[in-house]
C-alpha positions as CSV (number, residue, x, y, z in Angstrom):
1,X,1.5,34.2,58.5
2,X,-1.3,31.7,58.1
3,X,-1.3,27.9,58.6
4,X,-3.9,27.9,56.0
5,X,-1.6,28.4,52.7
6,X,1.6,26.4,54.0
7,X,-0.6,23.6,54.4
8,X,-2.4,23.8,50.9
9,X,1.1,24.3,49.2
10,X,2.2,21.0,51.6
11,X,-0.7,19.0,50.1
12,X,-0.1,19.9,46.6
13,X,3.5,19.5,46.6
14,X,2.5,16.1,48.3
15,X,0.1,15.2,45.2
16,X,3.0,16.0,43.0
17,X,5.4,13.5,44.8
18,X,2.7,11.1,44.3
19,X,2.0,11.6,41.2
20,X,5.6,11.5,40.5
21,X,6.2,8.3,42.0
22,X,3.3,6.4,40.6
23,X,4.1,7.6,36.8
24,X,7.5,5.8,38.0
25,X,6.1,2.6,39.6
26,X,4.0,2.6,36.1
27,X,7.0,2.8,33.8
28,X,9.0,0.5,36.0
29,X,6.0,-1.9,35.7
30,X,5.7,-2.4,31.9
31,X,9.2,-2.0,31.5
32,X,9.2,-5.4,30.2
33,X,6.4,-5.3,28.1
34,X,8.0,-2.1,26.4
35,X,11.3,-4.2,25.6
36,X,9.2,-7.0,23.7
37,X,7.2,-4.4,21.8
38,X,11.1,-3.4,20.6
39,X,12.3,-6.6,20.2
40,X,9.3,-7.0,18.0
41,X,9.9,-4.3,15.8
42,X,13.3,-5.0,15.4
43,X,12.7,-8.6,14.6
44,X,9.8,-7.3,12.0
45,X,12.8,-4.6,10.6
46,X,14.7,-7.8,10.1
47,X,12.3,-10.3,8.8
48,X,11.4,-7.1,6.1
49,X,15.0,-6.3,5.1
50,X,15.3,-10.5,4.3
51,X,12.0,-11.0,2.3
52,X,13.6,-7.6,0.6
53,X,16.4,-9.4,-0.2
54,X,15.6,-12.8,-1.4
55,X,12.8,-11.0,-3.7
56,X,15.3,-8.6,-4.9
57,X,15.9,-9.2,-8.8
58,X,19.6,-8.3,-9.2
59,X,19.9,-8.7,-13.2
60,X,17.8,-6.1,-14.9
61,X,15.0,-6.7,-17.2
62,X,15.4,-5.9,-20.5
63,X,12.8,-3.5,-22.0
64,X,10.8,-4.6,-24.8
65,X,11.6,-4.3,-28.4
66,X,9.1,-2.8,-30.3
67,X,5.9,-1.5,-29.2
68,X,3.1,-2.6,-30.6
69,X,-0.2,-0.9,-31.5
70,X,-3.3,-3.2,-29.4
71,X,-5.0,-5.4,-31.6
72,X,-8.7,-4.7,-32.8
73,X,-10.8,-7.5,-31.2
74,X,-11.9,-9.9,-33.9
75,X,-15.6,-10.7,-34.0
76,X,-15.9,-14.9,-33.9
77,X,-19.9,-14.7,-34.5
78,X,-21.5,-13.3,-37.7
79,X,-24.7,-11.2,-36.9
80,X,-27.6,-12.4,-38.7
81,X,-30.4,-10.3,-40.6
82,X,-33.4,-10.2,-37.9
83,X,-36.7,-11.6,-39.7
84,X,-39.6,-10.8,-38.1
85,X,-42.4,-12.9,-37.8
86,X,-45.1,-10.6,-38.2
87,X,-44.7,-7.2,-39.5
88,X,-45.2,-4.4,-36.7
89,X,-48.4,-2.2,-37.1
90,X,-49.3,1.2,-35.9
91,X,-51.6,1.4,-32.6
92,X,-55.0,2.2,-33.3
């Protein structure tokens, strides 16, 4: 048996490990930072759930009557008949 592929399988399992541990020395690290982020949220969850319920209207609204056809607009200006000053002549 040769040294040659105990010691490559020695380093990688020796990566791993390191690997491993610095993922956890990472996680343990913002550990912190993650709880505010959730605290956050659950404050936001809480300030939406109160807006929802001051704004909430609990009496219903009562539908309108009678629908209406729209109104023709109503022209407040009379047009004028256009007098010309000059008649218009053909192009020579």
């Amino acid at each position: 048996m040769s040294l040659l592929p105990l010691l490559a399988s020695l380093v990688i399992a020796g990566a791993g490990c390191t690997a491993f541990t610095a993922i956890a020395v990472t996680v343990r690290a913002q550990l912190p930072a993650v709880r505010k982020v959730l605290a956050d949220s659950r404050a936001i969850a809480a300030d939406r759930a109160f807006l929802f319920q001051i704004t909430a209207v609990d009496t219903p609204v009562a539908p309108r009557t009678t629908a209406r056809p729209p109104r023709m607009p109503v022209r407040s200006f009379r047009s004028a008949p256009i007098a010309l000053a000059k008649p218009l002549r053909a192009a020579a």
